[in-house]
C-alpha positions in Angstrom: -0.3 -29.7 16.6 -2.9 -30.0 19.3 -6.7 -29.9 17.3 -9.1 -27.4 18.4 -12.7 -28.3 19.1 -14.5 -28.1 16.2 -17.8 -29.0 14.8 -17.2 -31.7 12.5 -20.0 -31.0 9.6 -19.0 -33.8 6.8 -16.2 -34.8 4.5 -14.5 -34.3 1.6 -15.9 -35.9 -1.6 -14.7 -34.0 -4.5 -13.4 -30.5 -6.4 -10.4 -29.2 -7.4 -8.3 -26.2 -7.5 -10.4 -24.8 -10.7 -14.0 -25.4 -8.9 -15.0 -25.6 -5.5 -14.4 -27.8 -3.0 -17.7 -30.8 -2.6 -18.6 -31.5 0.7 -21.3 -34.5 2.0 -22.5 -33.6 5.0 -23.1 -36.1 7.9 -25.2 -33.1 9.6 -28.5 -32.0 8.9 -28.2 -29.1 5.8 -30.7 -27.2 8.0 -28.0 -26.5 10.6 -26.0 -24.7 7.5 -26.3 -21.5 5.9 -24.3 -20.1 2.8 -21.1 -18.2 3.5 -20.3 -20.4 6.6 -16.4 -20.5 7.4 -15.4 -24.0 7.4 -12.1 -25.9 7.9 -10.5 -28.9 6.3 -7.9 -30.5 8.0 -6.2 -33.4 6.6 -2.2 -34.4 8.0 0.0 -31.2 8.0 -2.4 -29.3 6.5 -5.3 -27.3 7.1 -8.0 -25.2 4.3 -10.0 -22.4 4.8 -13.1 -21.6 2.5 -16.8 -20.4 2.8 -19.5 -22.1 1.5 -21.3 -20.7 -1.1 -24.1 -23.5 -2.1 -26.0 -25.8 -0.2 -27.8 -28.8 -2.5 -29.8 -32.0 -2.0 -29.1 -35.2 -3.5 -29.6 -38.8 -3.7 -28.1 -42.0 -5.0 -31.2 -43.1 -7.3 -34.0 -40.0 -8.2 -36.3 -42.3 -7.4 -35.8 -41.8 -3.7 -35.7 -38.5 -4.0 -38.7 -38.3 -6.4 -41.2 -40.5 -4.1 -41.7 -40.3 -0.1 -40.7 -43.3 2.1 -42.5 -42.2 5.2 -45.9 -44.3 5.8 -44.8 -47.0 3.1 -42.1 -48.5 5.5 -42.2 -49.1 9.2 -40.2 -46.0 10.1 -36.7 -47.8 11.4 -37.0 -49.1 7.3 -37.1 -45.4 6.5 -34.9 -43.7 8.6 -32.5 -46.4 7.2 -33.0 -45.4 3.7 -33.4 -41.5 3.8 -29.8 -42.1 5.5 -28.1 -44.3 3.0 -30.1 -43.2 0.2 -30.5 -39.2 0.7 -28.2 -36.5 1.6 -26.5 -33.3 0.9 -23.6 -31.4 -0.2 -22.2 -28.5 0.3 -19.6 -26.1 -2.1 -16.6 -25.2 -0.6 -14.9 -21.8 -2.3 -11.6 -22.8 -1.2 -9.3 -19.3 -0.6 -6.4 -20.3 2.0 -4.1 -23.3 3.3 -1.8 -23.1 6.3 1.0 -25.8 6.8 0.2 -26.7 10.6 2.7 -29.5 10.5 2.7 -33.1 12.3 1.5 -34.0 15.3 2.7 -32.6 18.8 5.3 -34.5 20.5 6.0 -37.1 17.3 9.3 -36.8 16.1 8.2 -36.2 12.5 7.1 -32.7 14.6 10.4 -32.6 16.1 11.9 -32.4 12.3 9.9 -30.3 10.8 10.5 -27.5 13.4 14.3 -28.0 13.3 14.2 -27.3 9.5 11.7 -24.4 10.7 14.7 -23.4 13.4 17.6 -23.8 11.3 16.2 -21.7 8.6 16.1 -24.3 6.0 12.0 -24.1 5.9 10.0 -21.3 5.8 7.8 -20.2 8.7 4.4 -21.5 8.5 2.1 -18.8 6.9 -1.3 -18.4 5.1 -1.4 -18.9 1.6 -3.2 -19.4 -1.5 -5.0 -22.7 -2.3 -2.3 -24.4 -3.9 -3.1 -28.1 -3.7 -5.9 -30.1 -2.6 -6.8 -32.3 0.2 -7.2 -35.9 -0.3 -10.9 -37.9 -0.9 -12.6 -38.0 2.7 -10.5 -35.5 4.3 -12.5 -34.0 7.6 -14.6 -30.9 7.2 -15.5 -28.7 10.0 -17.4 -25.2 11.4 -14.6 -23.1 11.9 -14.0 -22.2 15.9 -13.2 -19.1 17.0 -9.5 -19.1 16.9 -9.0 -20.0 13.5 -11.2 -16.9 12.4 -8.5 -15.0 14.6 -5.7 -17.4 12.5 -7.4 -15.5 9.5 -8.9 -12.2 10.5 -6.8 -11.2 13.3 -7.2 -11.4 17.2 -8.0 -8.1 19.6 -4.5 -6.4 18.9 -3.0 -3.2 17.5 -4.8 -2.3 14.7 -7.0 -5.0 14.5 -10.8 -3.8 14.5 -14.1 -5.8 14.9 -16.4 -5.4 11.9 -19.1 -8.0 12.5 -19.8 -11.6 13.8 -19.9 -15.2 12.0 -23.3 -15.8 11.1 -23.3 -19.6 12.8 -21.5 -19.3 15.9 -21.1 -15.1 16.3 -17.0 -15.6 16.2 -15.8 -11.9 16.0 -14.2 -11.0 12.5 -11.7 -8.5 12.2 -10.2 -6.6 9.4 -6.5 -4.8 9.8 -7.1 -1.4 9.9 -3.8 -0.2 9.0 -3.3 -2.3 6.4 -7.1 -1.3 5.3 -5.6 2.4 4.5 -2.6 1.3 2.6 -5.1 1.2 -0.6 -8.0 2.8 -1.2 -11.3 1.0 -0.2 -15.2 1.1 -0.8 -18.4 0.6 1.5 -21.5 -0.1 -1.0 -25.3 -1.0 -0.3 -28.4 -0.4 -1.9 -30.1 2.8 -0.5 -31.4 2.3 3.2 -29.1 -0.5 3.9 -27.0 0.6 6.1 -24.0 2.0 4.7 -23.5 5.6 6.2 -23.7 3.6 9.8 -21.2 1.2 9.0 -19.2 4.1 7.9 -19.7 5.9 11.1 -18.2 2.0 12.4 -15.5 1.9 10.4 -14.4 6.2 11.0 -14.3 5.5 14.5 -12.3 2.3 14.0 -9.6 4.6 12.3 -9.6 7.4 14.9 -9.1 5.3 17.5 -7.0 2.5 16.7 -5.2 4.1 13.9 -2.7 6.9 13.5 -4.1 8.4 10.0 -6.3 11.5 9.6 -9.3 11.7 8.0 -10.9 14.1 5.8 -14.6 13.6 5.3 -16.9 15.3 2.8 -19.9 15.2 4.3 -22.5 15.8 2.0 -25.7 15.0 3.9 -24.4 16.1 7.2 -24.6 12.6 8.6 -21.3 12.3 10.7 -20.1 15.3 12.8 -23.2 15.3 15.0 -26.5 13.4 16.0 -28.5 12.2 12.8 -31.8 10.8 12.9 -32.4 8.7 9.7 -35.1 10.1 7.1 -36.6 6.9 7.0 -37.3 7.2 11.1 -35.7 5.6 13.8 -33.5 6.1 16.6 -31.3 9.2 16.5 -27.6 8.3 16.6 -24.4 10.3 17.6 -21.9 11.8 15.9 -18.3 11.4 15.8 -17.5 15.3 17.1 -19.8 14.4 19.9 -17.8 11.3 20.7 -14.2 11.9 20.0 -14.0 15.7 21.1 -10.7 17.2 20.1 -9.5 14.4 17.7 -12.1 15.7 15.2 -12.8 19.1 13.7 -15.9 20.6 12.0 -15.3 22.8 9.0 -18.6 24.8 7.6 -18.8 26.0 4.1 -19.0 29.4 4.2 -19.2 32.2 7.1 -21.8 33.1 10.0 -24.9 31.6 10.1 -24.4 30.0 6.4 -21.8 27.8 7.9 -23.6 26.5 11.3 -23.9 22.7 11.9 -27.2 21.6 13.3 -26.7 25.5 15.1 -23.2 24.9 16.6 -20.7 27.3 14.9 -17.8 24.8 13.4 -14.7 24.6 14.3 -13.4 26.1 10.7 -14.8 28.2 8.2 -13.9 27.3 4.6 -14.2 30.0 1.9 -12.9 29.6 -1.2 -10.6 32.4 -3.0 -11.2 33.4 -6.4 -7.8 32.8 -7.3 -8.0 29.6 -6.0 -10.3 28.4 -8.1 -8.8 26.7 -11.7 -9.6 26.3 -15.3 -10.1 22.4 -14.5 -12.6 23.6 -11.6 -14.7 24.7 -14.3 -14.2 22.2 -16.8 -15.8 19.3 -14.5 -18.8 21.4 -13.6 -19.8 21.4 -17.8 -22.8 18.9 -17.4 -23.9 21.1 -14.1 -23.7 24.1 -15.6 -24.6 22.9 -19.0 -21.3 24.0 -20.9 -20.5 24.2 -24.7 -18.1 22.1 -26.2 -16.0 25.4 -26.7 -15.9 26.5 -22.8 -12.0 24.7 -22.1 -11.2 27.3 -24.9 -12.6 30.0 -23.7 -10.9 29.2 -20.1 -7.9 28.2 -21.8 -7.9 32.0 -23.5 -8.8 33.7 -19.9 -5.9 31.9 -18.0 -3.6 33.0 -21.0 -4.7 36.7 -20.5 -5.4 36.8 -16.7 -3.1 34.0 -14.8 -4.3 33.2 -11.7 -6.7 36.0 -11.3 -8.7 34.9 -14.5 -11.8 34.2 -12.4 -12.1 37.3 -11.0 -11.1 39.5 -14.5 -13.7 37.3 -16.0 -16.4 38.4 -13.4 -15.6 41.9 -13.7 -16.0 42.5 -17.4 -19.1 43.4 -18.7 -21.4 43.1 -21.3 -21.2 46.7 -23.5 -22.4 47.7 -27.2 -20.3 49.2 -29.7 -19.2 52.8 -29.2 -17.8 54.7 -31.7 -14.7 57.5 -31.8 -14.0 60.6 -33.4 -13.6 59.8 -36.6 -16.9 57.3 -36.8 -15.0 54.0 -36.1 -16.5 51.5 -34.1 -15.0 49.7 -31.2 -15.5 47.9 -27.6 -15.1 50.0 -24.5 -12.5 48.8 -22.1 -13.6 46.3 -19.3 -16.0 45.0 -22.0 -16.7 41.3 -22.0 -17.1 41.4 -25.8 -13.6 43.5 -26.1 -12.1 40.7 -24.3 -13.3 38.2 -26.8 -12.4 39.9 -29.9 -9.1 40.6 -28.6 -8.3 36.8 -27.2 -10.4 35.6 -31.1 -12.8 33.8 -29.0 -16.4 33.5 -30.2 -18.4 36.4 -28.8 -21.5 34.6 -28.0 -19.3 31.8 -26.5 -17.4 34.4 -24.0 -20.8 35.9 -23.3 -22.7 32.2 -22.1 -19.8 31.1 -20.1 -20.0 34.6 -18.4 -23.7 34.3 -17.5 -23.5 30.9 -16.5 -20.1 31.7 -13.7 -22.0 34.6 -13.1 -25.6 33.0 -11.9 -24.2 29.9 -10.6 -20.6 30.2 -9.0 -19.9 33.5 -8.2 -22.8 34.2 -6.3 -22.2 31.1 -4.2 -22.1 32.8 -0.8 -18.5 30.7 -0.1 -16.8 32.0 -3.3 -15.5 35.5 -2.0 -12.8 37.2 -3.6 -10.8 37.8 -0.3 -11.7 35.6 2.8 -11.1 36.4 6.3 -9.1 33.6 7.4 -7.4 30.8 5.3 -9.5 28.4 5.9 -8.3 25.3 3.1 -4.6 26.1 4.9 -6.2 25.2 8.2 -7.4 22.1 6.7 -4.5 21.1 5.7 -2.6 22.0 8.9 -5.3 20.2 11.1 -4.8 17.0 8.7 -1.0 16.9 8.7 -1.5 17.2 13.2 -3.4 14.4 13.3 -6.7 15.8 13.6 -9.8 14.7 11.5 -12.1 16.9 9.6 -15.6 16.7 8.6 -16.1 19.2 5.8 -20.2 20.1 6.5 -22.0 21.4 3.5 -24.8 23.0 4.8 -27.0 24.1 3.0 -24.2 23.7 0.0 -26.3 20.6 -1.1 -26.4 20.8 -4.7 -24.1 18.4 -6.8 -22.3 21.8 -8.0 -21.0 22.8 -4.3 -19.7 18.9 -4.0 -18.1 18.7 -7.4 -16.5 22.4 -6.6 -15.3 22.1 -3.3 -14.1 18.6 -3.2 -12.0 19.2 -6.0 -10.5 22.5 -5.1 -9.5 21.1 -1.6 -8.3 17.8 -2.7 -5.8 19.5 -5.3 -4.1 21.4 -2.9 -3.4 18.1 -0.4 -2.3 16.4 -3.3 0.3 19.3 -3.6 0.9 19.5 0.1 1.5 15.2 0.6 3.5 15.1 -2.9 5.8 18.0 -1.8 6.6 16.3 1.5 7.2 13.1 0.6 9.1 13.9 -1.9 11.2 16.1 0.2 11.7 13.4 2.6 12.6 11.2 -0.1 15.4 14.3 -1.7 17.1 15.0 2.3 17.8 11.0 1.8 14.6 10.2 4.8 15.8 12.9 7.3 12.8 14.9 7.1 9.4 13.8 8.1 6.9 11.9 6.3 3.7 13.2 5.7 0.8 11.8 8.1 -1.1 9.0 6.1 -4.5 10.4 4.8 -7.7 8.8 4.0 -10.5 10.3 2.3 -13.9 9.8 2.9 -16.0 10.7 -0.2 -20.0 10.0 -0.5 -22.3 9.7 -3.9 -18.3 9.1 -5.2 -20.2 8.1 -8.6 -20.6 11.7 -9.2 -16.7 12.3 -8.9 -15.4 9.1 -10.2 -17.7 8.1 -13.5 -16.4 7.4 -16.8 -16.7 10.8 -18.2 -15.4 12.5 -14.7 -12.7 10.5 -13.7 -10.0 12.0 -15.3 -10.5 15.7 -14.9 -11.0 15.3 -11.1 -8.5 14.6 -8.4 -9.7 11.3 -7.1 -9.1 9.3 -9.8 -5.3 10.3 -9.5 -5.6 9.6 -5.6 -6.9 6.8 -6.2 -4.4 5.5 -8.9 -1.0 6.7 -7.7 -1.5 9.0 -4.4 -0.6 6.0 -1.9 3.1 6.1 -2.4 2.1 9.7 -0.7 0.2 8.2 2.1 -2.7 9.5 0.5 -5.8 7.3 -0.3 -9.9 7.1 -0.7 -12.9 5.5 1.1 -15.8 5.6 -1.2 -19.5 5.3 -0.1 -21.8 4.6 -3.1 -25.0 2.8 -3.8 -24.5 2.6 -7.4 -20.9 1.2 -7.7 -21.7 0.4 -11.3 -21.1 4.0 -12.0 -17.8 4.5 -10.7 -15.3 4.1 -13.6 -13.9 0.6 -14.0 -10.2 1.4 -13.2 -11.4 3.2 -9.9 -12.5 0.1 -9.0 -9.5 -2.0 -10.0 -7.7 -0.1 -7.2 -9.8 -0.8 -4.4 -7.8 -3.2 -1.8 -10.8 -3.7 0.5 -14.7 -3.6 -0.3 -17.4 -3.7 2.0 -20.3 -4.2 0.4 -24.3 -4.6 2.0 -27.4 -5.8 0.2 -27.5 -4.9 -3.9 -30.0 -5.5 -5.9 -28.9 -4.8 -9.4 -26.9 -6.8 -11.1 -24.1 -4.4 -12.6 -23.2 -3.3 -8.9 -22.9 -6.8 -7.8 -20.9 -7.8 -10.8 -18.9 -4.6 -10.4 -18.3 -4.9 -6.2 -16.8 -8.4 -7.4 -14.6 -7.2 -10.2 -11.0 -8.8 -10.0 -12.2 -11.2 -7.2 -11.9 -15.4 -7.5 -14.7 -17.0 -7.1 -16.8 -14.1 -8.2 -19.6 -15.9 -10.0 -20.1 -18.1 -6.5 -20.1 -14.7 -4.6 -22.7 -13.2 -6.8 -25.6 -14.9 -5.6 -24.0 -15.0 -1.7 -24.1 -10.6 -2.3 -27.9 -10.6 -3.6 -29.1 -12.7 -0.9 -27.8 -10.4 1.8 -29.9 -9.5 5.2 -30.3 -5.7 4.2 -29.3 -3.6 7.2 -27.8 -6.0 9.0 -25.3 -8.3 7.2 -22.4 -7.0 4.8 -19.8 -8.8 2.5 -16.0 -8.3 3.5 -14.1 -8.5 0.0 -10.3 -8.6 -0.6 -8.1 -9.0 -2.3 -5.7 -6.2 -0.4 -7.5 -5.7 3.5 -9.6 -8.7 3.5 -7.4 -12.2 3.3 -10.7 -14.2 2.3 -13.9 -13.3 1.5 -16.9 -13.7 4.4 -20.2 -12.7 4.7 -20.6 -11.0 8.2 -23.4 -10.0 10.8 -22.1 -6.3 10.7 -21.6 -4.5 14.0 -24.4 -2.4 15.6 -23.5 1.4 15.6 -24.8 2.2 19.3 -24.3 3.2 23.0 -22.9 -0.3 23.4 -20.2 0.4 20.3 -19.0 3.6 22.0 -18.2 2.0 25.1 -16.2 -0.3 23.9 -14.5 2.1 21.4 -13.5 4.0 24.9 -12.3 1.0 27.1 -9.9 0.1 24.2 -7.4 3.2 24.5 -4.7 3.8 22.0 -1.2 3.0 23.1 1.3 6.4 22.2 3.6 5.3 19.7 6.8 6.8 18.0 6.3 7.5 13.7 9.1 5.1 13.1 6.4 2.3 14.3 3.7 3.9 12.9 5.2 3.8 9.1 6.2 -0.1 9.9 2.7 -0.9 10.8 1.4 1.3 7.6 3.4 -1.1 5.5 5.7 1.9 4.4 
């Protein structure tokens, strides 16, 4: 096969499959940085790895230990810092591709008629599974073997930075990005929500999934200046029109975005709201450990409607008959609890505490106008995205709440259809693939919250129904461990703490070499692609700018029309 031009940087002196690769350099370590994609190329083979450290060394100490310059004439010096001095780099080796002999030998010839005749395998990328001989060539990878590896400028392939060295375009597979849930992580004010505002528009446009956003802060329906100052950037309603809707929590002025009334209004029945709603809100509303059976007792009485019985008993004294006996007047709360042998005191905090904190929430209404979660869902299921605002719905309660109640009803929705497809033996149709976007997802996916809300499910076993989650977090260290475990791609910027790095790298090779590569990150501008699902091999990035310049490109690369039976292929499904 015909060599590309490449820088060569050095050769191989030493590693192995268990440690990484050693690499003297015959250039100056200056022109090197850490996380630089290099090649090794040695006969029919060719490895990819990134390197990771960069250190000095010399054949005695003593010539590393004392200067040469001024004690030799300087031809006598340049001589010895060159065969006395040098450096080395380390390789994390993470691929090999079979590139076969030589064009036009007929050792080529053989190999592709075993290739032809199906008696060999088509050349593909693999693991590292053996190693290249002592002094095999090293060099900076060119441009199209980052395309051999990241994808070229097709389909669903979508740019998400530049090589740090040479600015070679990386790209991650968009569709195969959504087949498992994936995370975008960075330290506060390092530029997370505007790589996420990169990456939704990447989906939008080149992808046939929908997108539900919570969108906490109100940072991606329309223009957003950053609290910390700087230039105001656009939104995604403002760019991609009709393929995105605004929902506002609540009705009328409540429910404005930045003043523009949205394109949905989401109020939340009574009856839609669970026992489990409740349950995940205990540390918000500061619950007793007896509250799930007090709800528990409610739901046995009242069904469905328990919320709003609940709210409509009151608080009344004893009364007494006729004959002198005491009892509770109907519609009393303490009647209630006697009756269901619940703790009277218990009944009467859970009541104050719905009553002050959720069912005066001006988007909890007993009867709303318009069905606005079935909208949702409708939009969702069309192809349409939706950015859920939440107003002035800020608090963590409103997040916890809402998210919850609206993700439960999608998991029914996606589960019912797929399932339905899968009972008419695949005659129906498939539910659209679904990603959801979910900020501060440490709130709804810690340790103690994980299991009562719907995420963790979503994010465990909701992809075999085209259903799963992009989390945006600054403190991954908080999201429960198994959450994490499930996370095909992660996209992580600067951290400075070392439980996030250790947990952005949990399950990854070659973790310990990353760690240092993640801490030393150019905040704001430089992010970390991770596998092991999205990403074929770990590479530090240059991550791309969110501006004027982005959106014209995102415009001049329309999306071809094509049918749902190459729409599941390309989803892997």
């Amino acid at each position: 096969m015909a060599e590309v031009q490449r820088t060569k940087i050095g050769y191989l002196v030493g590693g192995g499959l268990k440690e990484n690769f050693r690499v003297r350099l015959i250039v100056s370590p200056q022109e090197m940085q850490e996380g630089a994609f290099v090649v090794i190329s040695s006969g029919d083979w060719r490895y990819y790895g990134i390197v990771t450290d960069i250190q000095l060394g010399a054949t005695d100490p003593r010539f590393a230990d004392e200067q040469m310059d001024g004690r030799f004439p300087a031809h006598i010096s340049n001589a010895l810092h060159g065969q006395t001095l040098f450096a080395n780099l380390e390789v994390l080796p993470n691929l090999m591709l079979e590139i076969g002999p030589d064009d036009g030998t007929p050792e080529r010839k053989q190999w592709q008629g075993k290739i032809d005749a199906g008696l060999k395998d088509q050349p593909h990328v693999l693991p590292v599974k053996n190693v290249p001989p002592h002094h095999a060539a090293v060099y900076l990878a060119a441009e199209g073997d980052i395309a051999e590896i990241f994808g070229k400028d097709e389909k669903s392939f979508f740019e998400i930075g530049k090589t740090r060295e040479q600015h070679h375009p990386v790209r991650i597979d968009l569709n195969k990005f959504v087949q498992r849930s994936s995370g975008i992580f960075g330290a506060t004010g390092t530029g997370k929500s505007f790589l996420t505002r990169v990456v939704l528009a990447g989906l939008i446009n080149k992808t046939d999934v929908s997108l539900l956003v919570f969108d906490m802060h109100n940072e991606y329906g329309y223009t957003f200046t950053p609290p910390e100052g700087g230039v105001a950037v656009p939104g995604l309603k403002e760019k991609m029109g009709s393929k995105v809707k605004i929902v506002g929590l609540g009705r009328g002025k409540d429910a404005m975005y930045q003043g523009v009334t949205p394109d949905i209004n989401l109020e939340i029945s009574m009856k839609d709201i669970h026992t489990g709603d409740i349950e995940i809100l205990a540390h918000e509303l500061n619950l007793r450990e007896t509250t799930a059976t007090t709800l528990a007792a409610l739901f046995g009485k009242f069904g469905e409607n328990w919320f709003r019985e609940f709210m409509k008993l009151e608080p009344m004294p004893r009364q007494k008959d006729e004959d002198g006996n005491s009892y509770y007047p109907d519609g009393s709360l303490e009647g209630w609890a006697e009756s269901a042998g619940i703790h009277i005191e218990a009944a009467k905090g859970l009541h104050t505490r719905l009553s002050k904190r959720v069912k005066n929430l001006s988007y909890i209404v007993e009867n709303p106008v318009s069905d606005g979660v079935s909208q949702i869902v409708d939009s969702l299921q069309h192809g349409r995205s939706v950015i859920l605002s939440f107003g002035t719905h800020d608090n963590d309660l409103d997040y916890l709440l809402v998210s919850n109640i609206l993700t439960r009803r999608i998991r029914e929705v996606w589960e019912a259809k797929t399932n339905e497809f899968h009972r008419t033996k695949n005659t129906g149709a498939l539910p659209r693939p679904l990603v959801i976007v979910i900020e501060e997802a440490h709130k709804l996916l810690n340790r103690e919250m994980a299991s009562q809300t719907t995420f963790s499910t979503i994010a465990r076993e909701l992809r075999k129904y085209y259903v799963t989650l992009l989390i945006i977090d600054q403190r991954p260290s908080q999201i429960y461990d198994e959450v994490m475990s499930q996370l095909g791609t992660r996209i992580s910027g600067w951290l400075g703490d070392d439980d996030d790095i250790q947990s952005v790298l949990t399950g990854l090779a070659g973790r310990d070499a990353l760690k240092g590569m993640l801490a030393r990150l150019q905040s704001g501008r430089e992010v970390l692609l991770l596998g092991p699902w999205g990403v074929s091999m770990p590479i530090p990035v240059e991550s791309r700018r969110y501006n004027e310049e982005f959106w014209k490109e995102i415009n001049a690369d329309k999306k071809p029309k094509r049918s749902e039976q190459d729409i599941m292929k390309e989803l892997g499904h």
